[in-house]
Structures are given as C-alpha cells and as structure tokens.
C-alpha positions as CSV (number, residue, x, y, z in Angstrom):
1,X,29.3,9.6,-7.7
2,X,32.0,7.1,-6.3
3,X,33.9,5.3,-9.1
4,X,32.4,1.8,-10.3
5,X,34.7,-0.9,-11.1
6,X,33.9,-4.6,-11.4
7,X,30.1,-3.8,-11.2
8,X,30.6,-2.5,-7.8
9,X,31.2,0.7,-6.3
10,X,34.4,1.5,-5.6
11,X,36.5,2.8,-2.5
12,X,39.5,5.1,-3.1
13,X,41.4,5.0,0.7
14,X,43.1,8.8,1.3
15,X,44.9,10.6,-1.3
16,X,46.3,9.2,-3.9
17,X,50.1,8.4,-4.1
18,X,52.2,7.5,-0.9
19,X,49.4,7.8,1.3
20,X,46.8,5.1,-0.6
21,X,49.4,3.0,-0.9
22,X,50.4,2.7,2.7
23,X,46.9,2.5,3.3
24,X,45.9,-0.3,1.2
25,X,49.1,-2.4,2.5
26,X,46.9,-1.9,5.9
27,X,43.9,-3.1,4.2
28,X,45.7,-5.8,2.6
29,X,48.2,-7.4,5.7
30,X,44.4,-7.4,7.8
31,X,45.8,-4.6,10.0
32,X,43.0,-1.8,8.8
33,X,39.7,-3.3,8.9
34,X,37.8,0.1,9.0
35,X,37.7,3.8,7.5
36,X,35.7,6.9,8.6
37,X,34.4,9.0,6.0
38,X,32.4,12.4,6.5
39,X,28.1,11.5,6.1
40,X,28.4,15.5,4.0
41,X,30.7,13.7,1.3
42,X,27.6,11.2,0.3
43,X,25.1,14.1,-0.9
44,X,27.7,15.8,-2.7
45,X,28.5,12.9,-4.5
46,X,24.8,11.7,-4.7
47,X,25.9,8.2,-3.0
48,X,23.5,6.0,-0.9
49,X,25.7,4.8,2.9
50,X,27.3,1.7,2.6
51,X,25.0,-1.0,4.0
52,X,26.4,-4.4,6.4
53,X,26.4,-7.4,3.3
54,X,27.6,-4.8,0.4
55,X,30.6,-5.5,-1.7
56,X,32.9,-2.6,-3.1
57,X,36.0,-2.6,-5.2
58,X,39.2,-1.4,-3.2
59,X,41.1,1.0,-5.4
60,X,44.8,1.4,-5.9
61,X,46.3,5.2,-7.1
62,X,45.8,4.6,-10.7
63,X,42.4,3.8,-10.3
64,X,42.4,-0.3,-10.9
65,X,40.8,-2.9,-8.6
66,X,43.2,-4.3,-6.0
67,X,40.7,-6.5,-3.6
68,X,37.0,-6.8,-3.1
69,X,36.1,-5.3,-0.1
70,X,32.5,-6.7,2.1
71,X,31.3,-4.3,4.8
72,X,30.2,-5.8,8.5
73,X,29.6,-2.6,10.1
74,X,28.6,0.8,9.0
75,X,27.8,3.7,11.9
76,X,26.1,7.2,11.6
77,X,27.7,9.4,14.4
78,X,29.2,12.5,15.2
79,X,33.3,12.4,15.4
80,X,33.3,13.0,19.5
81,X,31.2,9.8,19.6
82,X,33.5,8.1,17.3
83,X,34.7,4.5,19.5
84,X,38.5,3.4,20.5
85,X,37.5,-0.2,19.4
86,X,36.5,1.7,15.5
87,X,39.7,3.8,15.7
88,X,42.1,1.3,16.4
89,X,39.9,-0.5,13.4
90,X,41.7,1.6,11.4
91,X,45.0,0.2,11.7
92,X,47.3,3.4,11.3
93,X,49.4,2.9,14.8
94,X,47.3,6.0,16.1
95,X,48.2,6.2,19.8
96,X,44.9,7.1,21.7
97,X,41.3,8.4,20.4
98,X,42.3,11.8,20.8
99,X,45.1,11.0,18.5
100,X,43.2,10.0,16.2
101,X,40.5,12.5,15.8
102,X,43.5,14.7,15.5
103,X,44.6,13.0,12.5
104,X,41.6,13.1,11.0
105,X,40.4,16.7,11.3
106,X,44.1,18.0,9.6
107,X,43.6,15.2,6.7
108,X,39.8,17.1,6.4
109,X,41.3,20.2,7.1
110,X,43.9,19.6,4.6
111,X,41.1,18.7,2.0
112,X,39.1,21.9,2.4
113,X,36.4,20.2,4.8
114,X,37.3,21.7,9.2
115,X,35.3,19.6,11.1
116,X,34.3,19.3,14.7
117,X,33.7,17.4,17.4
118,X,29.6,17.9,16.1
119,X,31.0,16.7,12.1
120,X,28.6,13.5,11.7
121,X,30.6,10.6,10.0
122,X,30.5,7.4,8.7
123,X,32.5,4.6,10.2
124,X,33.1,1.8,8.4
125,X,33.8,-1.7,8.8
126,X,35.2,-4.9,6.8
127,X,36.3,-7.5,5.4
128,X,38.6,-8.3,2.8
129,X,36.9,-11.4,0.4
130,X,39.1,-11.5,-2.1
131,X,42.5,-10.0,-4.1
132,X,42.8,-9.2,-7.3
C-alpha cells in the first residue's frame, strides 16, 4: 500500500534524500506539474490509479506532509507513447522525449524494474492546492 498521511494517500517523488528533495522544490516553485509511475507498481502495492479530482499528500524524505497535491490528468500508456507536452510536465530540464525516457528507464533500471518501450505507465498530472 502507498503511505497515508492527513487521511489521504500519499505520494513519495523518487528516492529519498537529494533526489526527493530536488524534486519537491520542482513540485513546489510550479515547475513539475506531473510524474510517471510504472501501472506494475499499483498491483504490487494493492493501490487503485489515481483518478482526475483526487487529493494526495506530497511527501518529504522523512516521511511528513509538505503540500496537498490534486490530480487533473491521469494516463494509462505504454512509455513509447508517453507525450513531449507530459514529459516536459515533469519539470526536470530534460532536453527532448528521448531524453527523457532515457532517464527514466536507468532510474527503473536502477530500482530493479528494466523497462521498455512496451512498459505501460501511469502519467500523472497536477496541481498543487495547498502547503503545509
């Protein structure tokens, strides 16, 4: 299961440390307004897909509630249908698409999970509604 926090469930952005950090800052200065995550994650962790309208608690590395997050967009798709407009959503300075599915498959890689052009995944967009 995802973590809870505030009644809500909760979204942890990449690993914890430097790299959720630099994250939220995105998340927080309105530069990253979307995430990908991979559709296999959810029935590992028993967890129903985000739906456009739901509320979740952004996390910081230590676990605690740093903003309220609302989702306007959420996309069922494998990664070589995966948009410009979604990846530039994301806010980390990526260069072109193929930059950033490269990114993506060495962070996935790097967390035990290869994946493909065929890898279905979530994408994700929002809103930030409120800081904590």
């Amino acid at each position: 299961m995802w973590p809870r926090a505030n009644g809500m469930r909760a979204l942890e952005l990449g690993h914890p440390g430097d790299m959720r950090a630099a994250l939220n800052a995105l998340v927080l200065a309105g530069d990253k307004t979307a995430t990908t995550c991979l559709l296999d994650e959810y029935a590992e962790e028993t967890e129903g897909l985000e739906y456009v309208g739901e509320r979740q608690a952004l996390l910081d590395s230590e676990g605690r509630p740093i903003a309220t997050l609302e989702y306007t967009g959420v996309e069922v798709k494998p990664l070589a249908e995966v948009t410009w407009e979604h990846a530039r959503a994301e806010g980390e300075g990526d260069a072109s698409l193929d930059a950033w599915r490269e990114v993506h498959r060495r962070f996935w890689a790097g967390s035990g999970t290869p994946v493909g052009d065929d890898t279905v995944v979530v994408c994700l967009a929002f809103r930030v509604v409120s800081r904590v």
